[in-house]
C-alpha positions in Angstrom: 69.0 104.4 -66.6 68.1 106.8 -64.1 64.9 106.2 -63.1 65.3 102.1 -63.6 61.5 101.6 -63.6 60.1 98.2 -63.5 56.9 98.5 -65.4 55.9 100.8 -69.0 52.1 101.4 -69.6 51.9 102.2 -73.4 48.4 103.0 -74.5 47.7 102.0 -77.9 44.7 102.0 -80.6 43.8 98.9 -81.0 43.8 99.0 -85.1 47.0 97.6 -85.9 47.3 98.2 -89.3 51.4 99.0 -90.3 54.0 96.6 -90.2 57.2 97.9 -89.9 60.3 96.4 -92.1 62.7 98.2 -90.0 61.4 96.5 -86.6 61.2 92.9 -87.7 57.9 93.1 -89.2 56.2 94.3 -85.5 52.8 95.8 -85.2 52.1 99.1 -84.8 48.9 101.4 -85.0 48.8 103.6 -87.9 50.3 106.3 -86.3 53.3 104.1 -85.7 52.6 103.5 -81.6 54.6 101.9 -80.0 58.0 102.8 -82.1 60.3 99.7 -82.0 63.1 101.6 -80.9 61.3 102.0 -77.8 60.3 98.9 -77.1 63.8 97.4 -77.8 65.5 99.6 -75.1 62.4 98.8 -72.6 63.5 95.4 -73.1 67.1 96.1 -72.9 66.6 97.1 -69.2 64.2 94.0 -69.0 60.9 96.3 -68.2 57.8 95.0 -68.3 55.5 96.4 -70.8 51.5 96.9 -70.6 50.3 97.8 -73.5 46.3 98.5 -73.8 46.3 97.1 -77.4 47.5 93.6 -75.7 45.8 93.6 -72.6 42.8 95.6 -72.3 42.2 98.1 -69.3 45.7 99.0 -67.2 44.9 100.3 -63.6 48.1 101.8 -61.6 47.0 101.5 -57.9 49.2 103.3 -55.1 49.3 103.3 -51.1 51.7 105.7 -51.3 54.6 103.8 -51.3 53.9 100.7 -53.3 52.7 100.8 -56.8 50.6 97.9 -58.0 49.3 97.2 -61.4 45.8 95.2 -62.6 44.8 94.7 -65.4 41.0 94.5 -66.6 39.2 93.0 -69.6 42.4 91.6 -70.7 42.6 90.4 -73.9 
């Protein structure tokens, strides 16, 4: 609520292997990244979310002032 950011990068392993019950069945990596909890209040401030799992390469570029986002190899 402080911060109010607009975008999340999560970086995730690609091997989604657990589904959790307590998340609505959501994919996760089998260390449990990203937790649904997480996710859920990302989306409760209406943040985008890059995940690596999703879309491949995430690049943050910066001028100084404005932040822009690409995305390679997306998936």
């Amino acid at each position: 609520e402080k911060v109010l950011p607009e975008i999340a990068v999560i970086s995730v392993g690609a091997n989604k292997e657990v589904k959790n019950p307590d998340c609505d069945n959501k994919e996760r990596n089998k260390y449990g990244h990203p937790h649904c909890e997480v996710l859920e209040r990302l989306a409760k401030y209406d943040i985008t979310v890059l995940r690596t799992d999703e879309v491949g390469d995430i690049k943050i570029i910066s001028d100084g002032a404005i932040l822009k986002s690409k995305i390679k190899n997306q998936k």
